[in-house]
N, C-alpha and C positions, 0 to 999 in steps of 0.2 A: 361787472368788471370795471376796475378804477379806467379812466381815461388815460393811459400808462404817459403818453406823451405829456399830457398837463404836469403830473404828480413826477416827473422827471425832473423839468422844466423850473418844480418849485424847489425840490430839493437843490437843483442848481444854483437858484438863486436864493438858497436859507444860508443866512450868516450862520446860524449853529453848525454848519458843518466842516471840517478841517480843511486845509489845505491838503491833505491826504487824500480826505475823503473826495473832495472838489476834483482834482486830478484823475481818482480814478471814474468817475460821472464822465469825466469831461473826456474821457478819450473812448468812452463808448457811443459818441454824438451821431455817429453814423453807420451804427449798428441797431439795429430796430428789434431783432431777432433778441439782443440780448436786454434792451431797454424794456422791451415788453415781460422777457421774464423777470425782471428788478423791479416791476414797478406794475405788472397787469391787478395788483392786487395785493393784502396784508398777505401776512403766514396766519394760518388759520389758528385763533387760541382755543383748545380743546380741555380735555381732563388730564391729557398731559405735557400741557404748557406750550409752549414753542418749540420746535426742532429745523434748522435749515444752515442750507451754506452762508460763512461770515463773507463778508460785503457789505458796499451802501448800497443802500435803495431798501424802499419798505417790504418787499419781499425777501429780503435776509439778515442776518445776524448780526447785529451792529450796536454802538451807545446808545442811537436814537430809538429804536425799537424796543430796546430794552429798558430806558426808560421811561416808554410808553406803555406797553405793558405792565409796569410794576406801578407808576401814576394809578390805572386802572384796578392793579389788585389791593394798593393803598387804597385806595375807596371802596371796596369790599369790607376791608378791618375796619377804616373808618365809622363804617355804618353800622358795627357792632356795639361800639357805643368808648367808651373813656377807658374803660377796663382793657378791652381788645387793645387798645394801642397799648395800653400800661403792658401786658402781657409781650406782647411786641412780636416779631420776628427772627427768626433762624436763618442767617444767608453763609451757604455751602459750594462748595464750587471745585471742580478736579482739572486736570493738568492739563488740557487745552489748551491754544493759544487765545487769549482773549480773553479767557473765563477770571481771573483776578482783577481785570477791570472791569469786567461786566458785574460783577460780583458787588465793587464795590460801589457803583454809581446805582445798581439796584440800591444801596444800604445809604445812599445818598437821598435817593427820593421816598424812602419810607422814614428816615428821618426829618424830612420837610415839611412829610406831613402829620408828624407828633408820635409816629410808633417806634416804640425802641426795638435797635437791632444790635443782635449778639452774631457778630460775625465772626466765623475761624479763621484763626491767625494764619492757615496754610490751605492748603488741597488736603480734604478728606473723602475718605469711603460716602455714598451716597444713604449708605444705612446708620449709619451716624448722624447726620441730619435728622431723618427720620426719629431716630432715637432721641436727639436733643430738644425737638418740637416737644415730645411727648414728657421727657425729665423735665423741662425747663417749664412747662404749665405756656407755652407760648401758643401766641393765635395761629401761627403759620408760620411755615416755610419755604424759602426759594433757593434754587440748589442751580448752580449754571452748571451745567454737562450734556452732551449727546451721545451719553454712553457709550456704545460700542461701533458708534458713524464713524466713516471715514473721516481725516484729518482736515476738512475742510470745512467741516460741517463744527457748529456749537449750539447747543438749546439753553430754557429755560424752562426747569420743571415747577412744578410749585404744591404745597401742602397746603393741609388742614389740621386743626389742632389735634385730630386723632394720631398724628401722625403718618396718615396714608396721603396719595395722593387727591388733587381737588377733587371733590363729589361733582355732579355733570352739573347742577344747579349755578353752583358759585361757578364752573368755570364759561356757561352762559352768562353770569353777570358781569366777568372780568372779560370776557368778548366784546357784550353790549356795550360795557363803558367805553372800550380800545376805538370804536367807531364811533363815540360820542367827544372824544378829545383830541385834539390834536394833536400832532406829533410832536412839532416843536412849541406851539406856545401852551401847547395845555398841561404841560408835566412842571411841576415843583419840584427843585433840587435845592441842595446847599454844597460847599464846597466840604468835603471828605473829613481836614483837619478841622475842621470849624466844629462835626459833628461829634467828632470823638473828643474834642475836648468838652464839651459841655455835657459830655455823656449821653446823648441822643445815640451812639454805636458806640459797643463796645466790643473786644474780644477776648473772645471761648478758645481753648486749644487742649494744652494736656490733660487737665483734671475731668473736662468731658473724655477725651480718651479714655483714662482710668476706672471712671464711670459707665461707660461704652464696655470697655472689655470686662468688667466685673460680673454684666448679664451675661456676655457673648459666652464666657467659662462656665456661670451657671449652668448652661445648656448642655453640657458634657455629661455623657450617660456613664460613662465605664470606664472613667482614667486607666485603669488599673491594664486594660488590653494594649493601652500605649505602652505603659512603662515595664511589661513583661517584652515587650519588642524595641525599642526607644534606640538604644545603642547600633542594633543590624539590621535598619528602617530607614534608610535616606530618602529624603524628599526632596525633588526639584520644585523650586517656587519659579514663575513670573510676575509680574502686574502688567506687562505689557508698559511702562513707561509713565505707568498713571497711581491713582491714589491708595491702591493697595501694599502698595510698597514697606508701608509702616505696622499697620496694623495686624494685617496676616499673619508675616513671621513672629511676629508677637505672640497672637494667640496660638499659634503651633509650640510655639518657645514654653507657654506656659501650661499648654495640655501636656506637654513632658517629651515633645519632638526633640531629640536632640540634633537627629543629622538634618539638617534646614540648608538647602545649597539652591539661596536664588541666580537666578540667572545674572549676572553682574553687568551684560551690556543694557538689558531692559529693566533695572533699578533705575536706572536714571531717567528724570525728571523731562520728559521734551512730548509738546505737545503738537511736531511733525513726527511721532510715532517712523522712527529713520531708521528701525528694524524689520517694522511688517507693514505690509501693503495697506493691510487696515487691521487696525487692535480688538479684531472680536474673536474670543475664545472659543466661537461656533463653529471657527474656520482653523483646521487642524496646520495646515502650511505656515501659520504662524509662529506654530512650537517647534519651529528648525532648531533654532538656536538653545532652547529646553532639551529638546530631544539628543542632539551635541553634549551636552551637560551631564545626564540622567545615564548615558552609557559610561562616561567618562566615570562616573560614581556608583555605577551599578544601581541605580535607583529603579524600583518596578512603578512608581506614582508620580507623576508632572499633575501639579497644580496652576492655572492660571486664570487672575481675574482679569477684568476689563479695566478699560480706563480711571471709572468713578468705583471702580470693586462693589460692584451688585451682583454681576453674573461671574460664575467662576466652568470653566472646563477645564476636564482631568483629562488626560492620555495614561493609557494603564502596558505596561509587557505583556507581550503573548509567547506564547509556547513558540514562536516561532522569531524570535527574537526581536520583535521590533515593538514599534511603540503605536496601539490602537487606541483611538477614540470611543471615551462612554458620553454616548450621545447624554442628552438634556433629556430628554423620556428612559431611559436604561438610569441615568445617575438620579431622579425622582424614585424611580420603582424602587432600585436599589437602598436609598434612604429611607423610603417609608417602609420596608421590611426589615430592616438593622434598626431603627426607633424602634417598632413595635417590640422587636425578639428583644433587645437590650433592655427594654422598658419592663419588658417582663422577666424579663433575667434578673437584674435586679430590683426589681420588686417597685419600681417608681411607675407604672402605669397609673394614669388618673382613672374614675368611674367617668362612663361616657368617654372614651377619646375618641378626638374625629381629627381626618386626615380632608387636605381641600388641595385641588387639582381645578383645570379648565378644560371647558368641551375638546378644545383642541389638544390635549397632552394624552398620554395613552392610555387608553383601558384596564392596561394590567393594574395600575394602582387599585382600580375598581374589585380588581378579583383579588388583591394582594388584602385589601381590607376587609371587604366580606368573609374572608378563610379565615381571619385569624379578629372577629367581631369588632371591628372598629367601623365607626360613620363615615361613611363618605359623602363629598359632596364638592358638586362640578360648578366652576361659575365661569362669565365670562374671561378671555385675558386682560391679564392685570392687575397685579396685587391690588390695586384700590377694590377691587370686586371681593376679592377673597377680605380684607379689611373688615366693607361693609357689613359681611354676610356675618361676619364675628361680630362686630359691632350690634347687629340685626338678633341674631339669632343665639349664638353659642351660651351666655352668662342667661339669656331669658329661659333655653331651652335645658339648658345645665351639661351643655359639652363643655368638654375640656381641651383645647384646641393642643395638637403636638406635634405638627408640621404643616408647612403647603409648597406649594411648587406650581411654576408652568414649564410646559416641552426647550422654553428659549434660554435655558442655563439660568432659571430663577429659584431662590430656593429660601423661606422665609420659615424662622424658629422661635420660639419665643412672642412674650407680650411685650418688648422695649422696642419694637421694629412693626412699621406696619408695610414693610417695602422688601423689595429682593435684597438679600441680603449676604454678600459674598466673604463675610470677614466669620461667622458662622457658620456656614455651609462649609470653606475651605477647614476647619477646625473639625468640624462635624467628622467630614469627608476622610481626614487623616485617621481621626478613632476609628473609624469604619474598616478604612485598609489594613490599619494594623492590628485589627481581632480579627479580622480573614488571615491576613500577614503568619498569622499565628498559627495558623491552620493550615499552611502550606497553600496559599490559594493567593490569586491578584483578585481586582478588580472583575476582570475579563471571564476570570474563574464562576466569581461569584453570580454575574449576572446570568452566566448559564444554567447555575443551580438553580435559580431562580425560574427561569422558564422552565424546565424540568419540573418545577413544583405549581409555577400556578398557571403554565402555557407558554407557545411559543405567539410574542408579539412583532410587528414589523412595525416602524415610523418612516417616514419618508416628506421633507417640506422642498415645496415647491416656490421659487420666487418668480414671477412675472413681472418683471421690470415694466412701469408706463412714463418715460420719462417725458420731460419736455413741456411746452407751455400746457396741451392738450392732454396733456398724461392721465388730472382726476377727472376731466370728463369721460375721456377710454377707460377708464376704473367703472365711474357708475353705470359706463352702456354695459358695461359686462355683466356685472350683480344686478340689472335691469333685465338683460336676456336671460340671465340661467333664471330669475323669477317667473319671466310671464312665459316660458318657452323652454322649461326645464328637461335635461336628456333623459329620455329613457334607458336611458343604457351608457354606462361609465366602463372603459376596459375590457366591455364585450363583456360586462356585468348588468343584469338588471335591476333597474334604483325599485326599489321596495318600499323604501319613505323619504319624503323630505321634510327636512326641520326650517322651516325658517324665522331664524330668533329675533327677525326685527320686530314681526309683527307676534311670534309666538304659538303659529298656526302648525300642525301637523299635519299632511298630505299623502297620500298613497296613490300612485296612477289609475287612473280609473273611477278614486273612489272618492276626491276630492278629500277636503280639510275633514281628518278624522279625531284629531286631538290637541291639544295644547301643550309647549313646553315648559316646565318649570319655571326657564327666567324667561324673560323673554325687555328687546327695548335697544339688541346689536344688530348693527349689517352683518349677520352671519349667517350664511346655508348650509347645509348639513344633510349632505346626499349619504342613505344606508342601501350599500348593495348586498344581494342577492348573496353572495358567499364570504360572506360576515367581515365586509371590510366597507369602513368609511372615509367620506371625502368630503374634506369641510372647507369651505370659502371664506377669504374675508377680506376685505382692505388693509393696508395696512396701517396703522394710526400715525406713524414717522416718518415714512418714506413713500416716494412713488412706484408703490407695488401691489402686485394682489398678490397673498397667500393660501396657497394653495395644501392642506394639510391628509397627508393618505394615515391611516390608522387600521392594519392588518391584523387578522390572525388565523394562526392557519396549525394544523395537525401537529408538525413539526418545524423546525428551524427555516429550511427551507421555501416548506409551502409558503408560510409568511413573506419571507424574505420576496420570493417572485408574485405574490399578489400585492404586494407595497411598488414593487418595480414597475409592476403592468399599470397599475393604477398611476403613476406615478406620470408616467411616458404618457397616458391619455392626458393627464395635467396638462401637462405642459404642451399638447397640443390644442388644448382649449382657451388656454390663455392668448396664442394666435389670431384667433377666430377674429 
């Protein structure tokens, strides 16, 4: 741990920092409680960049940090050699407060140090970037967003020239470097206008859009089930205030949506999200002001993305007139059975298609592909996994990759995106309702048919909040005791096996380590009970939480539903403990 008092003390006393900044330092002088959290230590740079509350002090979100980090990931590209910088960087950033200056002072210190940057003229989709690294032949990418965090929080994520997120390798190097330089004297900047006149930054806007949505439409399996429903089909949009705003309606506009009725107070642009508590589409209380909307128009579909528009959630009518949630595990299944059946309906199925999910998202995709002969295959969370494993495996082994998805409202289509991807998925999503549409059926309809056909599944996540300075050590005493001191019994269930993916080891009470996992190299455990329901552990890579994931299946609707529930309620009294 930093000596938080010293590293306070210097910040204090660093001319780099504003009067702004200095003021709000200076009036926490005798609060130690809060000094120690600003300052006990950095934000940890992982494989997926920075994420924390904005502030000064080196444990949050700020110019200095951010140009400290980006100094470090410029000497990454550096070291690729003259090409790397020619090739240059992709700097992306959504509606946050903060994120257009963080944005551009990143684009300031990678021009300082010889890489050119193509920065977007505005707030974009987060899968857009993604996409631009990979059209534009660029070494890397930096994207300022915190996704779907509360309004007080902003990160820095960062690519690779695959277009996925950093591989763990390079974001160990850009760590090591963060600790090898200083904060304030060790980062190279130049001033902003200086850069872009000499053409060391420049900016990307519409014609990458144009190029962005050319692939996004490719991906459309069945125009034709839109445009038989198009006219008696309204669709509620949001973006929640953030960068889906543009792109979305567009590609619904162009897949042949005619009725597009976004929300008009959450079109607008404000990164105090001053509609909902917090702008994640996982949290249904959000869609108040959709749901308002969607009756007024009779619409049976709300669509909404997040902030940076990666993750997108649907609210579908039920029979009983209101407006339910298709969870992130139910809107996966649901898509990878409409791919497949469409793919074979009109005759575009490739040889070999494989469908990619993670340990934690639900089983049913596993039995929804084996029925109908398509590959599956589980990796860790995080599209950078699913990426690899394409990168790895699909072109050597001759798959043909045709979706993936994880449980958190992620949903990735196509080779121009190697990230979640909500400007897709939302496009996808709409073809989907309206060939059900067509059918006399919602959403809500179809996900039942679906259990009827390959099982009744149940999901349930658990969040364990560990806040505060001591929060990640209470995180690893936890995933330290369920290791060396694992229950026998979950829900007044008995654990049958345990997977644990750090090391890769498989265990059975009694019987010790009997097998090895496929992947193996995550803080992940993975407790199998006795009546075919699991319970996965894991930190959380963002926030101060452990997650807690139940994965049910049971005879009928119910069974499931109350073994997700039991299992669920033990969670959460073990996160206690």
């Amino acid at each position: 741990m930093t000596d938080y008092r010293k590293e306070y003390e210097r910040w204090l006393d660093s001319p780099a920092l504003s009067e702004e900044e200095w003021r709000e330092l200076d009036a926490i002088r005798d609060n130690d409680t809060e000094i120690k959290s600003r300052f006990r230590g950095p934000l940890e740079f992982g494989t997926a960049g920075l994420r924390g509350v904005m502030g000064a002090g080196i444990a949050r979100m700020n110019v200095h940090v951010i140009r400290w980090a980006t100094q470090a990931f410029a000497e990454l590209i550096v070291a690729e050699g003259d090409e790397a910088r020619r090739k240059g960087v992709v700097i992306c950033y959504d509606c946050r407060n903060n994120s257009r200056e963080f944005a551009m002072e990143a684009a300031c210190v990678c021009a300082a140090n010889g890489i050119h940057v193509r920065l977007f003229d505005a707030l974009r989709p987060t899968p857009e970037l993604s996409f631009a690294v990979i059209e534009y032949g660029a070494t890397a990418g930096i994207n300022i967003t915190a996704s779907h965090n509360p309004r007080q929080y902003n990160g820095y994520k960062v690519y690779w020239s695959d277009g996925a997120q950093l591989p763990p390798q390079h974001a160990a190097a850009v760590a090591q470097a963060m600790g090898e330089i200083d904060i304030f004297s060790g980062v190279s900047t130049m001033p902003f206008a200086a850069a872009l006149e000499k053409g060391a930054i420049e900016y990307i806007g519409a014609e990458t859009d144009e190029l962005f949505l050319k692939n996004v439409m490719a991906q459309a399996i069945d125009p034709s089930a839109v445009k038989a429903v198009a006219d008696r089909f309204p669709i509620v949009y949001t973006p929640f205030h953030g960068a889906g705003h543009k792109l979305v309606p567009e590609a619904l506009k162009r897949l042949g949506i005619t009725q597009i009725h976004p929300v008009p107070e959450q079109m607008i642009i404000d990164g105090d999200f001053p509609t909902v508590e917090s702008p994640n589409p996982e949290n249904p209380e959000g869609f108040y002001l959709a749901v308002d909307l969607a009756k007024k128009v009779r619409s049976e579909l709300i669509i909404g993305t997040d902030p940076d528009s990666d993750r997108v959630g649907v609210m579908a009518l039920g029979k009983d007139g209101e407006y339910h949630t298709i969870t992130g595990n139910q809107m996966g299944a649901l898509l990878s059975d409409y791919v497949i059946t469409a793919r074979t309906r009109t005759g575009t199925m490739p040889d070999k298609p494989v469908i990619l999910s993670t340990i934690v998202s639900t089983p049913m995709t596993r039995a929804i592909c084996e029925a109908n002969g398509v590959h599956f295959v589980e990796t860790f969370t995080g599209f950078k996994f699913m990426a690899e494993w394409l990168n790895q495996h699909a072109e050597a082994e001759g798959y043909r990759y045709i979706m993936s998805f994880e449980e958190s409202y992620g949903y990735m289509m196509g080779d121009y995106v190697r990230d979640k991807d909500a400007v897709t998925a939302s496009m996808m999503i709409a073809e989907m309702a309206s060939y059900y549409f067509a059918q006399g059926m919602t959403l809500l309809d179809a996900i039942e048919a679906l259990y009827k056909k390959y099982g009744y599944f149940a999901e349930k996540t658990i969040n364990v909040f560990m806040e505060g300075v001591d929060g990640p050590e209470r995180m690893a005493a936890l995933m330290t005791r369920l290791r060396t001191a694992p229950p026998a019994e979950l829900a007044g269930q008995r654990v049958i096996r345990m997977r644990d993916y750090r090391d890769g080891t498989v265990s059975v009470p009694g019987l010790g380590i009997v097998d090895k996992t496929e992947i193996a190299g995550s803080n992940v455990l993975y407790f199998e009970l006795e009546n075919d329901t699991n319970f996965v552990i894991r930190p959380s890579g963002t926030e101060p939480k452990i997650k807690i994931y139940i994965l049910a299946r049971g005879e009928d609707a119910e069974q499931s539903r109350r073994r997700a529930e039991d299992c669920a309620q033990s969670a959460a009294e073990l996160g206690k403990e």
